[in-house]
NUKELUM-800954 format. One record per residue (C-alpha): x, y, z; residue number from 1. Coordinates in steps of 0.25 Angstrom, whole numbers, padded with zeros to 4 digits, always signed. Layout:
BEGIN
[atom [X,Y,Z],NUM]
...
//
This chain:
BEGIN
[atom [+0000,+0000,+0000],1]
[atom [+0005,+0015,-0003],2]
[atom [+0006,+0024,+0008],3]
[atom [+0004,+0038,+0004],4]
[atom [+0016,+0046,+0010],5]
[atom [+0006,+0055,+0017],6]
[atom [+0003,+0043,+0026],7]
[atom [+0017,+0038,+0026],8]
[atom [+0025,+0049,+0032],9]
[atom [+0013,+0055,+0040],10]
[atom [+0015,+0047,+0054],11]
[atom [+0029,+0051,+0054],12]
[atom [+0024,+0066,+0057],13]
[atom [+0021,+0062,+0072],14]
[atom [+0034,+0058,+0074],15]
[atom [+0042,+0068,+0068],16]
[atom [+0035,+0077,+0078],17]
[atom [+0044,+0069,+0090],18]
[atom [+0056,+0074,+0081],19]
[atom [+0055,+0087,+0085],20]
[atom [+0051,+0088,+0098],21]
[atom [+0064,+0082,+0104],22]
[atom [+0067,+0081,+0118],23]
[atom [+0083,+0083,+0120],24]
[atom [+0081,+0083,+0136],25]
[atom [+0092,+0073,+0134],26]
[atom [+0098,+0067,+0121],27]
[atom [+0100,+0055,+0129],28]
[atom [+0086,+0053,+0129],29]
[atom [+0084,+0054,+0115],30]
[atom [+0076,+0042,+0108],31]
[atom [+0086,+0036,+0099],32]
[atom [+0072,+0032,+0090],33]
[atom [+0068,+0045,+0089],34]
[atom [+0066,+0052,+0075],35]
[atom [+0077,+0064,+0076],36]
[atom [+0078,+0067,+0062],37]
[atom [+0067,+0062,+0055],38]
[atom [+0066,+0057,+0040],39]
[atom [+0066,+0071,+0032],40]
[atom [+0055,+0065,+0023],41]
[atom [+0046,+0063,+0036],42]
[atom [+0050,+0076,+0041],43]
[atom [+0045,+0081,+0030],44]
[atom [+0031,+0075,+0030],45]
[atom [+0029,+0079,+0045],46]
[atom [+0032,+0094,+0041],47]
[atom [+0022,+0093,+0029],48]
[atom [+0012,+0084,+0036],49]
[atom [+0013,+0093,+0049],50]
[atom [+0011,+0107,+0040],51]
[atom [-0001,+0102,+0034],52]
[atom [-0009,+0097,+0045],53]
[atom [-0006,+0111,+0054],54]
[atom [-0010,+0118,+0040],55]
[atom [-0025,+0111,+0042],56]
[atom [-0025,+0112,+0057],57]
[atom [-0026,+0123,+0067],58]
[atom [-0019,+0134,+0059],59]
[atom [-0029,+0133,+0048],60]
[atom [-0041,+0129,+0057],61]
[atom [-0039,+0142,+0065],62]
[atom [-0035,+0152,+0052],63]
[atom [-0046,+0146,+0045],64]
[atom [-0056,+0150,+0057],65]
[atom [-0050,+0164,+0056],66]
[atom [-0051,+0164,+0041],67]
[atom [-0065,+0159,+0042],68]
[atom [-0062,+0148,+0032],69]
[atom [-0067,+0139,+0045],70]
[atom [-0078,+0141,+0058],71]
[atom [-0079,+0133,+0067],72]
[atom [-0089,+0126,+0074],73]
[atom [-0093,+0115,+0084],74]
[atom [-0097,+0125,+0096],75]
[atom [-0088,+0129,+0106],76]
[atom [-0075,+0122,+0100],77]
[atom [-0062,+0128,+0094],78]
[atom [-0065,+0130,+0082],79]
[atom [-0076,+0139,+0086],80]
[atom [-0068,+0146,+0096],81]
[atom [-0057,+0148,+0085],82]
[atom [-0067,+0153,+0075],83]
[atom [-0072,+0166,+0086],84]
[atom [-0057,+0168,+0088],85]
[atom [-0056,+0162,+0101],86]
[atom [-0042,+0157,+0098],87]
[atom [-0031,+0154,+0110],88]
[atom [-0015,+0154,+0110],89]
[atom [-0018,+0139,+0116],90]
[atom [-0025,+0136,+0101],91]
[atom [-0013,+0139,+0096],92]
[atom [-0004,+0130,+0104],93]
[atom [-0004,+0118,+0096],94]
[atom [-0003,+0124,+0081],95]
[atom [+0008,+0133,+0084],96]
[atom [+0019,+0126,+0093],97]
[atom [+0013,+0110,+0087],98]
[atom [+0009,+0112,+0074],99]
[atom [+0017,+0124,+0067],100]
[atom [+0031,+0124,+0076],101]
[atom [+0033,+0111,+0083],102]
[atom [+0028,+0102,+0071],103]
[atom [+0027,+0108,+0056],104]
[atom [+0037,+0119,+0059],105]
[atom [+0047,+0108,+0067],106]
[atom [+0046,+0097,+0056],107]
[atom [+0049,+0107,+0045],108]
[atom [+0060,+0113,+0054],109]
[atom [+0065,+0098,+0056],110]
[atom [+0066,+0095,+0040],111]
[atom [+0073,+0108,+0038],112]
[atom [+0083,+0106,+0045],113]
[atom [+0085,+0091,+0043],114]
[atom [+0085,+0092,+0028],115]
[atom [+0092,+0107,+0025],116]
[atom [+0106,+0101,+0023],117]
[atom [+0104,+0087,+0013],118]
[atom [+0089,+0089,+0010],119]
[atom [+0085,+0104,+0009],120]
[atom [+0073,+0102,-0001],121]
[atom [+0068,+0096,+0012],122]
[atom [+0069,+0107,+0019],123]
[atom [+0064,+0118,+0008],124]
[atom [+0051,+0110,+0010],125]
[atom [+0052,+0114,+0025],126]
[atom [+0056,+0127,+0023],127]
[atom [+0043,+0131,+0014],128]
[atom [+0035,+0123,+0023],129]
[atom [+0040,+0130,+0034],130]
[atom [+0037,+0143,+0029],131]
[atom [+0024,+0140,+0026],132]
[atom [+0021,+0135,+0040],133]
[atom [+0029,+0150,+0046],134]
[atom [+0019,+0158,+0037],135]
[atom [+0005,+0151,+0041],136]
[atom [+0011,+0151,+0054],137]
[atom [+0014,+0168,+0056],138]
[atom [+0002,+0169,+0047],139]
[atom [-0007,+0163,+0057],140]
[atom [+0001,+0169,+0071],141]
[atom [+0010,+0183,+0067],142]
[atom [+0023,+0182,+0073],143]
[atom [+0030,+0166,+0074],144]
[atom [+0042,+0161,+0080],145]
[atom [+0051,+0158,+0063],146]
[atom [+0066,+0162,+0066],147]
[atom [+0067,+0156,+0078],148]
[atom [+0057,+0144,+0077],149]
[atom [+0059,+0130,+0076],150]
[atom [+0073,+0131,+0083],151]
[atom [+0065,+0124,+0093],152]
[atom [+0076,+0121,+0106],153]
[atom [+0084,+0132,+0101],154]
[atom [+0073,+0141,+0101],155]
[atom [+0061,+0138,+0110],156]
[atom [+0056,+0152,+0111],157]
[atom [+0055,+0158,+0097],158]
[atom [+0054,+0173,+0094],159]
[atom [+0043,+0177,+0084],160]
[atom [+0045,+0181,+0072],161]
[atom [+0037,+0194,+0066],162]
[atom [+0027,+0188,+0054],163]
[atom [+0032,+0196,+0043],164]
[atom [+0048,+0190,+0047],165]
[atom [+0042,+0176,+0046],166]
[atom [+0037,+0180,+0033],167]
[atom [+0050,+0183,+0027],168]
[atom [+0057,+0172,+0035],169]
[atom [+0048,+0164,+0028],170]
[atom [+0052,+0167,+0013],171]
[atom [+0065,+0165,+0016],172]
[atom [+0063,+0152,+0023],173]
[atom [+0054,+0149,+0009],174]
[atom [+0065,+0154,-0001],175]
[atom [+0074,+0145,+0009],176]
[atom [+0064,+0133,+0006],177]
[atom [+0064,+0134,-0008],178]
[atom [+0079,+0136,-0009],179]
[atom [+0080,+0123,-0001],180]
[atom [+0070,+0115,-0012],181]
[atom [+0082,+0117,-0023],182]
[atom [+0093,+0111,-0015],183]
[atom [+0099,+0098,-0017],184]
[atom [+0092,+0087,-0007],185]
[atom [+0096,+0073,-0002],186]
[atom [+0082,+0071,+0000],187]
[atom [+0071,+0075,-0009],188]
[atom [+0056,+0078,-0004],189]
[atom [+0046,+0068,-0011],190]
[atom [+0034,+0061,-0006],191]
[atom [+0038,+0064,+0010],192]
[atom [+0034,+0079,+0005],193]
[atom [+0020,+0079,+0006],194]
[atom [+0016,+0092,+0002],195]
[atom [+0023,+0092,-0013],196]
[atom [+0029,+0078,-0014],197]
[atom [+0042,+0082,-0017],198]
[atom [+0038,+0093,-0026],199]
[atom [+0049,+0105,-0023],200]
[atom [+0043,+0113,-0034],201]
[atom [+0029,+0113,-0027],202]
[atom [+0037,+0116,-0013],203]
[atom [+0043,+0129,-0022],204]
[atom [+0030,+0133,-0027],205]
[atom [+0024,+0132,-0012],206]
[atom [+0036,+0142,-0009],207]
[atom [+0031,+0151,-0018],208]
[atom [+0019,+0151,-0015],209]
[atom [+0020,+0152,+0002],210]
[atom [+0027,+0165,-0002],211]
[atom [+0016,+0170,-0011],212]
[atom [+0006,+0168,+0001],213]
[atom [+0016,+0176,+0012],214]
[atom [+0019,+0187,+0000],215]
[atom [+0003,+0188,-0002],216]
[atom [+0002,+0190,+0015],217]
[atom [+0009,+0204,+0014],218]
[atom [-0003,+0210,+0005],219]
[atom [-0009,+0220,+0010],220]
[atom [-0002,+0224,+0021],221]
[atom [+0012,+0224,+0015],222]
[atom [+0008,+0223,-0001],223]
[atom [+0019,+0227,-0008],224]
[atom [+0028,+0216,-0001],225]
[atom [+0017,+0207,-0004],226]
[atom [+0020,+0211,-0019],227]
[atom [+0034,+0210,-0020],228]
[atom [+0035,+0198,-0014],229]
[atom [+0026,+0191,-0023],230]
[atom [+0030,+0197,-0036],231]
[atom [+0043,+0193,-0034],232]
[atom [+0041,+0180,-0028],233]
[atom [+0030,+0177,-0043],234]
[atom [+0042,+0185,-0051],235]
[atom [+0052,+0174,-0047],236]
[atom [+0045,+0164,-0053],237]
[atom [+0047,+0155,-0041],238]
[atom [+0037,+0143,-0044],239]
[atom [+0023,+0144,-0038],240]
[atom [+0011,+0135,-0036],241]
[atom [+0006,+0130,-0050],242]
[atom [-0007,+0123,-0046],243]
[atom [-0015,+0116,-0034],244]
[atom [-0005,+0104,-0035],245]
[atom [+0006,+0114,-0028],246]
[atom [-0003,+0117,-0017],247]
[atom [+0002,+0116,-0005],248]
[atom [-0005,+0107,+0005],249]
[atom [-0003,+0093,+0013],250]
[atom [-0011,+0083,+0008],251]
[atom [-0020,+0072,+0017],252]
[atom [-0024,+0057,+0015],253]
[atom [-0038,+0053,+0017],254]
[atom [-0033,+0043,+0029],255]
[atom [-0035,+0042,+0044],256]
[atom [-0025,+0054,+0052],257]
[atom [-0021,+0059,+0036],258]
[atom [-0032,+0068,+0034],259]
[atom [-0030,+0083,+0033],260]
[atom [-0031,+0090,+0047],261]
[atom [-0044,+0098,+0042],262]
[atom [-0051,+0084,+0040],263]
[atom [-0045,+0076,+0051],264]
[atom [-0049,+0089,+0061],265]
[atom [-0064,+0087,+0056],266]
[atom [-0069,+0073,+0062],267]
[atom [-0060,+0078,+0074],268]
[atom [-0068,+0091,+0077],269]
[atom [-0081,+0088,+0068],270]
[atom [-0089,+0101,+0067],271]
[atom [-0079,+0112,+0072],272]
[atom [-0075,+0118,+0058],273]
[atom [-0082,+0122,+0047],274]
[atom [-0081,+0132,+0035],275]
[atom [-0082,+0145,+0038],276]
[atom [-0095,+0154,+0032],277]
[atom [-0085,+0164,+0027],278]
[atom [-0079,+0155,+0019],279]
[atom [-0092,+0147,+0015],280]
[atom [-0100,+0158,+0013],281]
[atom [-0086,+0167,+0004],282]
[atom [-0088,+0153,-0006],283]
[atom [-0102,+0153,-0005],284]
[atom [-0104,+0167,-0010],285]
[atom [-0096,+0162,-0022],286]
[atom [-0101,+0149,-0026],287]
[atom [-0088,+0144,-0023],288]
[atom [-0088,+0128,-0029],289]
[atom [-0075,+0125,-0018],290]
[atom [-0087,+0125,-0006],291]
[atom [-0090,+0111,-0014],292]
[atom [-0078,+0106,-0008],293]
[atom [-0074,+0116,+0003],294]
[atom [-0087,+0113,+0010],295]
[atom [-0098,+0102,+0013],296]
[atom [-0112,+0108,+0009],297]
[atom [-0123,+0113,+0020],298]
[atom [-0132,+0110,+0017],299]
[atom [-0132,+0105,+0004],300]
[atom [-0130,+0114,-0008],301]
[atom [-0124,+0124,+0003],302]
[atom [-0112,+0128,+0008],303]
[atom [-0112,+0134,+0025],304]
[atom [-0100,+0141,+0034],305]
[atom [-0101,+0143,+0047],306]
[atom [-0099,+0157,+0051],307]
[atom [-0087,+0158,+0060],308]
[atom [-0089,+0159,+0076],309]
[atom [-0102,+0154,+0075],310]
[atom [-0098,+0140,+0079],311]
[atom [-0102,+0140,+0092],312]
[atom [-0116,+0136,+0089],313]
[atom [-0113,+0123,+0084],314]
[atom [-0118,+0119,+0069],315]
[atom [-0114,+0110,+0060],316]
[atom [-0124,+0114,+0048],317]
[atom [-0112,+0121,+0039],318]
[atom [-0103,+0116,+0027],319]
[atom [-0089,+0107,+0031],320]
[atom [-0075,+0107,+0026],321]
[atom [-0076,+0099,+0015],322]
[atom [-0066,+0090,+0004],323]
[atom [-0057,+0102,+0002],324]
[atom [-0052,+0102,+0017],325]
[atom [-0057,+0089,+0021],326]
[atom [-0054,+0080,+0008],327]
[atom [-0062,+0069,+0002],328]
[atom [-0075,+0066,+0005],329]
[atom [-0078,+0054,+0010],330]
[atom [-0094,+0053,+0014],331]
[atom [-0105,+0062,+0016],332]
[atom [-0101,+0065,+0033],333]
[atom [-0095,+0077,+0039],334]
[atom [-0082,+0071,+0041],335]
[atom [-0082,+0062,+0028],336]
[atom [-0069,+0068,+0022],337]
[atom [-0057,+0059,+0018],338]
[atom [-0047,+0073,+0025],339]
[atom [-0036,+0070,+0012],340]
[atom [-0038,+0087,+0008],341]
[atom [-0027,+0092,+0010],342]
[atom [-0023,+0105,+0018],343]
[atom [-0020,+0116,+0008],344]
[atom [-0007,+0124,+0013],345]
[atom [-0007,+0134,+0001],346]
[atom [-0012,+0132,-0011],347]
[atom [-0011,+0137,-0027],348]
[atom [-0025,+0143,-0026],349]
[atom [-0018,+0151,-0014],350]
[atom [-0005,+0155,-0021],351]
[atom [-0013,+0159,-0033],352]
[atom [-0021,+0168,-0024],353]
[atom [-0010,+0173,-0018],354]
[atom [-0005,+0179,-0031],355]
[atom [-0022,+0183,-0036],356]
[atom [-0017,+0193,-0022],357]
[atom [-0006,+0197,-0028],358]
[atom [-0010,+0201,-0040],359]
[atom [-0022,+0208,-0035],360]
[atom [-0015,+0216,-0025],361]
[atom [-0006,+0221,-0036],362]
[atom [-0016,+0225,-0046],363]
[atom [-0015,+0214,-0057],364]
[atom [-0028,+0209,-0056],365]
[atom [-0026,+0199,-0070],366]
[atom [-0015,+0192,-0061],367]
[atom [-0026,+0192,-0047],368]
[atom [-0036,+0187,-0054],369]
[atom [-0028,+0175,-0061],370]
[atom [-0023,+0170,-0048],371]
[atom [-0037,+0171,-0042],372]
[atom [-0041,+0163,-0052],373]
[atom [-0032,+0153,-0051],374]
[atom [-0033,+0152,-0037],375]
[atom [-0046,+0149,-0038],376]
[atom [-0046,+0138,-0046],377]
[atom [-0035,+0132,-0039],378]
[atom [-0043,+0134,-0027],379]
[atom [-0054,+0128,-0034],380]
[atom [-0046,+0115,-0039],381]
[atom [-0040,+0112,-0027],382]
[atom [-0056,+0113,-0020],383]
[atom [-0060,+0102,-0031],384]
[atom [-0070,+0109,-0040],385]
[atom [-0073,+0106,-0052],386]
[atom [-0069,+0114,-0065],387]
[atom [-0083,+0119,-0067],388]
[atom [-0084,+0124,-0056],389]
[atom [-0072,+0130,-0053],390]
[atom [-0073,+0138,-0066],391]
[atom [-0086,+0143,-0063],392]
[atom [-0081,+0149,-0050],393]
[atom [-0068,+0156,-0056],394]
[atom [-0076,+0162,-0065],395]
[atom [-0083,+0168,-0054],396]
[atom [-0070,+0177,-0050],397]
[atom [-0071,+0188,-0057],398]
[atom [-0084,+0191,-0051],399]
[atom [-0079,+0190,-0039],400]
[atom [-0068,+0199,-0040],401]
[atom [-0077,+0209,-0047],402]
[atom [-0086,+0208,-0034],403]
[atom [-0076,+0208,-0023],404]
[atom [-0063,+0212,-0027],405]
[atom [-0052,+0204,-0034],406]
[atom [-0044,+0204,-0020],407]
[atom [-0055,+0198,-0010],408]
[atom [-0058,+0188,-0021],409]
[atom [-0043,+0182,-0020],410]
[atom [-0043,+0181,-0005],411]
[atom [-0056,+0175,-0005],412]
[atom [-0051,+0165,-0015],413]
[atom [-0041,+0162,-0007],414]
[atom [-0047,+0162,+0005],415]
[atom [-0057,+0150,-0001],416]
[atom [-0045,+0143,-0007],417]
[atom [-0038,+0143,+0005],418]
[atom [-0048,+0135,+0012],419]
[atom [-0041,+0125,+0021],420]
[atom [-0027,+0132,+0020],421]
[atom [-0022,+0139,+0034],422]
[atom [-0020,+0154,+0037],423]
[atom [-0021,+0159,+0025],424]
[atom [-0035,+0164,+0024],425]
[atom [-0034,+0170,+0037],426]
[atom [-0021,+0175,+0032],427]
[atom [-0028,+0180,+0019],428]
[atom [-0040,+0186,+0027],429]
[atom [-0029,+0194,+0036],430]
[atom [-0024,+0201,+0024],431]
[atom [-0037,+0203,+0014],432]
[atom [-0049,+0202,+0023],433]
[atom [-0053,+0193,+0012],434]
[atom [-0064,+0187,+0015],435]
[atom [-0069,+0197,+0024],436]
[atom [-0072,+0189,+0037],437]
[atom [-0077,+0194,+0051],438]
[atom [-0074,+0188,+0064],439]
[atom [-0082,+0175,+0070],440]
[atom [-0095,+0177,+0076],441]
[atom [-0093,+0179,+0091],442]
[atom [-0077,+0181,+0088],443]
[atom [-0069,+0184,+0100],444]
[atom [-0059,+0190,+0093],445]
[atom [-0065,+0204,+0088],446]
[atom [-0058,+0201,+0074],447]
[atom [-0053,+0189,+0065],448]
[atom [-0038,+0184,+0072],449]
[atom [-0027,+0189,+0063],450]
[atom [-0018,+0179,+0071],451]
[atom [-0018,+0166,+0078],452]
[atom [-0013,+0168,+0093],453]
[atom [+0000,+0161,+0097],454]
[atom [+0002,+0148,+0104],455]
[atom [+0000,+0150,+0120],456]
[atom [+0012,+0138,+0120],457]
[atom [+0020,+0146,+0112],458]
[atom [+0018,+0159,+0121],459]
[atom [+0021,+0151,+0134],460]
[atom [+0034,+0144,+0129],461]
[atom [+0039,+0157,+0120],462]
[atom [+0040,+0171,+0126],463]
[atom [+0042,+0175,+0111],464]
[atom [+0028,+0173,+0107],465]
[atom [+0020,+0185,+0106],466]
[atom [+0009,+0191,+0113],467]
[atom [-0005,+0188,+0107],468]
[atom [-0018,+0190,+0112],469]
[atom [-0031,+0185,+0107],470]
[atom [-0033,+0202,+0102],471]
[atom [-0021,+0200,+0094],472]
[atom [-0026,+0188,+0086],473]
[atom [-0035,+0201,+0078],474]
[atom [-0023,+0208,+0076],475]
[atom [-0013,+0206,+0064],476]
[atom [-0001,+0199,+0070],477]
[atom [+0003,+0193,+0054],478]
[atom [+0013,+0207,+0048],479]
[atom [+0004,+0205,+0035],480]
[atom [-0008,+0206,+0041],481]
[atom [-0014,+0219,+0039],482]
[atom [-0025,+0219,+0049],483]
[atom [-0040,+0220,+0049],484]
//
C-alpha cells in the first residue's frame, strides 16, 4: 500500500517538539536515545506541518471574528465572548509562546541552522517561511520580539522590535532566503516539502509575492514607499505567481487526525462558528456564485449570516462553512465534511489584487481593472465554480465599479477571496475600511480591536514586553496603520 507523504512524516512532528525544548540541567542526564539533531527532511515537515495548522487555528479564528469573515455563536462561550471583543492576555498565551515561537518559529529556526553550511536550499525554504510567519505575527500584535528571538538560552528576555524595523528586517531576511535557493546543496527538498514538493521556482514566486503584500500595507499611510517598493520589486522581473497551482497553502487528507484544523475544530466545538452577515450579506448583495461553496444553504435557496455579537441567544438556523473551508462532502449532516480543503496562506487571487491596489492608487485604472479581474477569477476557480457562472459574475465588475468605486470593489474582492486566509482581511480592513464594518452588538470595546493583546506568560517572564490594556487594543499599535 502507498502511504501519501503527508501521513508518512506527519507523526514525526510531535516529537520534533522534544528536540527543542532541551533540559541541559546536567549533560550527564541527557538521554543517549533522544533525537538531538533531527532528519532535515523531517524537520522540515514539522516546520511546514506546524505553520499550516497555526494558519487555520487561533490566529485566523480570532482575526477573522475581527474582520467579521466569522460570529460566533453557542451562547455564553469563546467564540462569542471574542466576537464582542471580550479578549484577554490569557487568550493569547497559547498561540503566541506555543504555537508562533516555541513550535513554528523553533522548528524553522532548527533547520536553518542545521542546513545553512551543506544544505542552504533548506534553509531558504525556512528563511521565507520564517518571514511570512514574523509578518502575520506583527501584523496581528504591533511591536514583536525579531532581532533578539529564537536565541532561546541566550536570550530568555527578548526586546521588542518596532513593526515597521520587523518590516524591513523581514526583506532582507526574504532576499537572504532566495539567495539561499541558488546555492549549491548536499540535500535537495523533494516530497519532504509539503508546501511545493521541491519546487524552488514556486518558493521564488511566493518570495515575490509576501513582498508585494508587505509593500501594499504602507498604502495610504505611507503611499509613496508603497510605490517605489512595488515598482521596483515588478521592474526587476523577479518571477511572481502565475496561477492557482503557485498558491501558497498546506494541503490535508480526508483521514482521522489529517483533516485541516478549521474541519477538525467543527465536530470538536459543534455550533460555535459561523459565517459572518457582513460577509454573507456583502455576497449576497452581488449574487456572488462562490456562496455555492462557501456556505451551506438556509433555508433552502438562501443563503444567512449571523450578525456578530448577537450569539448569546443561541441559534443555529443560519448557513455553515461549507466544502471551500471544510472540504469534500460526504452526507447530507452538519458535520458530514471529509476536512481534506486546504488552508490558504496566500493565494494568486490575492497577489493579483495586490497589484488591481497598485495600479489603482497610481492612476492607471487599465492596469487595476486587469488585475481585478484576474483576481477574481482565480478566486472564482479556486471556489470550484463553474465556467458559466463565473463568467456571468466577471461581467458584472464593471458595474460594480461604476457603483461603488474601483478601490472599495478591490478590497471587497479581496476581502471575499481571502475567506479562510489569516490576518489579512483584518489587516485590509485597518488600511481601507473596506467593507465598511461597525462594532458587534453589545461590544465591549467601544471600537473594532486594531491589535490582538500580548500573551499574559510573556508579560510575567519578559519585563520587555509592552504595556497593553484592553483601551489600547482600538488604537493603532501596527506603523502602517493609519487609524479610524
Amino acid at each position: 500500500m502507498r502511504i501519501p507523504r503527508f501521513t508518512k512524516y506527519l507523526a514525526v512532528v510531535a516529537t520534533l517538539g522534544l528536540a527543542t525544548a532541551c533540559d541541559d540541567f546536567l549533560d550527564i542526564n541527557q538521554d543517549p536515545n533522544s533525537i538531538l539533531t533531527p532528519p532535515t527532511n523531517n524537520l522540515l515537515v514539522a516546520a511546514e506541518t506546524n505553520l499550516g495548522f497555526l494558519m487555520g487555528s487561533d490566529l485566523h479564528r480570532y482575526t477573522s471574528l475581527f474582520a467579521q469573515q466569522f460570529a460566533g455563536q453557542g451562547g455564553l462561550v469563546q467564540p462569542v465572548d471574542y466576537d464582542r471583543y471580550i479578549i484577554t492576555a490569557t487568550d493569547m498565551n497559547n498561540l503566541w509562546r506555543t504555537s508562533i515561537y516555541a513550535n513554528a518559529q523553533a522548528d524553522m529556526k532548527k533547520l536553518i541552522e542545521q542546513t545553512q553550511s551543506s544544505s542552504p536550499k533548506y534553509a531558504g525554504i525556512s528563511k521565507i517561511m520564517q518571514a511570512f510567519l514574523f509578518a502575520v505575527t506583527t501584523d496581528a500584535f504591533g511591536d514583536i520580539p525579531y532581532s533578539q528571538a529564537l536565541q532561546f538560552e541566550a536570550q530568555l528576555q527578548p526586546t521588542y522590535d518596532k513593526s515597521e524595523d520587523v518590516y524591513k528586517g523581514l526583506i532582507t531576511l526574504i532576499d537572504d532566503g532566495v539567495a539561499d535557493l541558488d546555492k549549491q546543496s548536499v540535500l535537495t527538498p523533494g516530497a519532504d516539502d509539503l508546501l511545493y514538493n521541491g519546487d524552488l521556482t514556486k518558493w521564488k514566486k511566493l518570495a515575490n509575492a509576501l513582498k508585494l503584500r508587505l509593500y501594499v500595507h504602507y498604502y495610504p499611510k505611507f503611499a509613496a514607499t508603497a510605490t517605489s517598493n512595488i515598482n521596483t520589486l515588478l521592474s526587476s522581473g523577479a518571477p511572481l505567481m502565475t496561477s492557482v497551482s503557485d498558491n501558497f497553502q498546506l494541503n490535508f487528507q480526508a483521514l482521522a487526525n489529517r483533516t485541516n484544523p478549521i474541519d477538525q475544530f467543527e465536530p470538536r466545538r459543534p455550533n460555535q462558528f459561523f459565517p459572518s452577515a457582513t460577509l454573507v450579506n456583502l455576497m449576497n448583495g452581488k449574487s456572488d456564485p462562490r456562496r455555492t461553496t462557501y456556505f451551506t444553504e438556509s433555508p433552502a435557496g438562501q443563503y444567512t449570516g449571523v450578525v456578530n455579537g448577537t450569539g448569546t441567544t443561541i441559534s443555529t438556523s443560519f448557513s455553515r462553512m461549507h466544502t471551500y473551508l471544510r472540504g469534500t462532502r460526504t452526507g447530507t449532516g452538519v458535520q458530514d465534511y471529509a476536512g481534506d480543503a486546504p488552508i490558504r496562506m496566500l493565494t494568486f487571487a490575492e497577489q493579483n489584487l495586490i497589484l488591481a491596489e497598485h495600479f489603482q492608487r497610481t492612476g492607471n485604472v487599465a492596469q487595476a481593472t486587469r488585475y481585478l479581474t484576474d483576481g477574481v477569477r482565480a478566486s472564482l476557480t479556486m471556489a470550484a465554480i463553474p465556467a458559466a457562472a463565473a463568467d456571468a459574475y466577471v461581467a458584472t465588475l464593471p458595474a460594480q465599479i461604476a457603483s461603488q468605486g474601483l478601490l472599495r470593489t478591490i478590497i471587497e474582492e479581496k476581502f471575499v477571496a481571502n475567506f479562510g486566509v489569516a490576518v489579512e482581511p483584518w489587516s485590509d480592513w485597518r488600511r481601507t475600511k473596506f467593507p465598511a464594518l461597525t462594532p458587534s452588538v453589545g461590544a465591549t470595546l467601544p471600537a473594532i480591536p486594531r491589535v490582538l493583546p500580548y500573551a499574559d506568560l510573556e508579560r510575567v517572564t519578559n519585563p520587555n514586553t509592552p504595556a497593553r490594556s484592553s483601551s489600547d487594543l482600538t488604537m493603532p499599535q501596527v506603523f502602517w496603520d493609519p487609524g479610524a
